[in-house]
C-alpha positions, 0 to 999 in steps of 0.5 A: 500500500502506498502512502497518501502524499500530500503536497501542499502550494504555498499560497501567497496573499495578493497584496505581496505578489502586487506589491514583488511585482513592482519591487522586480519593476524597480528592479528592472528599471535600475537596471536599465539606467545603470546599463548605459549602452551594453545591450545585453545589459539593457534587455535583460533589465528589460525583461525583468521590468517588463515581467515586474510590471506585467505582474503588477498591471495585472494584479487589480484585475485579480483582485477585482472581485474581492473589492466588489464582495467587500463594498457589497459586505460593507454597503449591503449594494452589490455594485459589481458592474459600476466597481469593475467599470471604474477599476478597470477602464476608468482607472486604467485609462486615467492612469495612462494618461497622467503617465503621458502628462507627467513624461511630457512634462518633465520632457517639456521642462528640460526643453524636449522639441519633438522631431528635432536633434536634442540638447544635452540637456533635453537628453537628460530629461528624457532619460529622467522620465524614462528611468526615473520617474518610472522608478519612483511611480512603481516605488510609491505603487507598493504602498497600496499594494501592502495596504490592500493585506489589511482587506485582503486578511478579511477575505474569509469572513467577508466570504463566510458572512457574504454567503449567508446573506446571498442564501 
């Protein structure tokens, strides 16, 4: 007779899978700066930024659900439709633009003119908001992702509680 085996996966809570996600961003990004013109370098800073951001881009989507069974656990309205609208495409699409505002105008601030050879100064800029306004984005990212633990602890009870109320 064979014995049961039992494998057990650790389970990592969202909010530090989130959170890693922008720390490897950071990563990423540092070692794209820090690799100046050596290609192998730069690609590989690249790849783990983009995994790093890739992660964390998509962690909200995951998380989603867990934000609309909280506001129904707390408000008693399920407002799953308004809540994914506003998570997902609203936030996203805001995000994206303040993204482009914020590089353009610190480009704009270092005398960036497009379709025209760039000062050294202009340069400096654009690897300014290339690298680090980058850095300090994700950075300053990972403190709503540590903070989503405090929620994210309650799942079970929020869960439990939500289930006999949908019965």
């Amino acid at each position: 007779m064979c014995p049961k085996i039992r494998i057990k996966f650790a389970i990592y809570p969202k909010s530090k899978i989130w959170a890693a996600g922008f720390a490897f961003a950071v990563i990423g990004q540092f070692i794209i700066m820090f690799s100046g013109l050596n290609v192998v370098g730069t690609v590989i800073g690249w790849i783990i930024a983009n995994l790093g951001s890739g992660v964390a881009c998509s962690m909200p989507f995951a998380m989603l659900g867990s934000s609309v069974d909280y506001g129904e656990w707390k408000n008693g309205i399920n407002a799953t439709g308004l809540l994914t609208t506003v998570g997902s495409a609203f936030c996203m699409s805001m995000g994206s633009g303040f993204a482009g505002a914020i590089t353009g105008h610190v480009m704009s601030a270092f005398g960036y003119v497009a379709n025209h050879s760039q000062t050294t100064q202009a340069l400096t800029g654009i690897k300014l908001s290339f690298n680090w306004v980058t850095i300090v984005i994700y950075a300053v990212a990972i403190i709503p992702a540590l903070m989503y633990q405090k929620y994210e602890n309650m799942e079970d009870q929020i869960t439990a509680d939500l289930s006999k109320t949908r019965q």
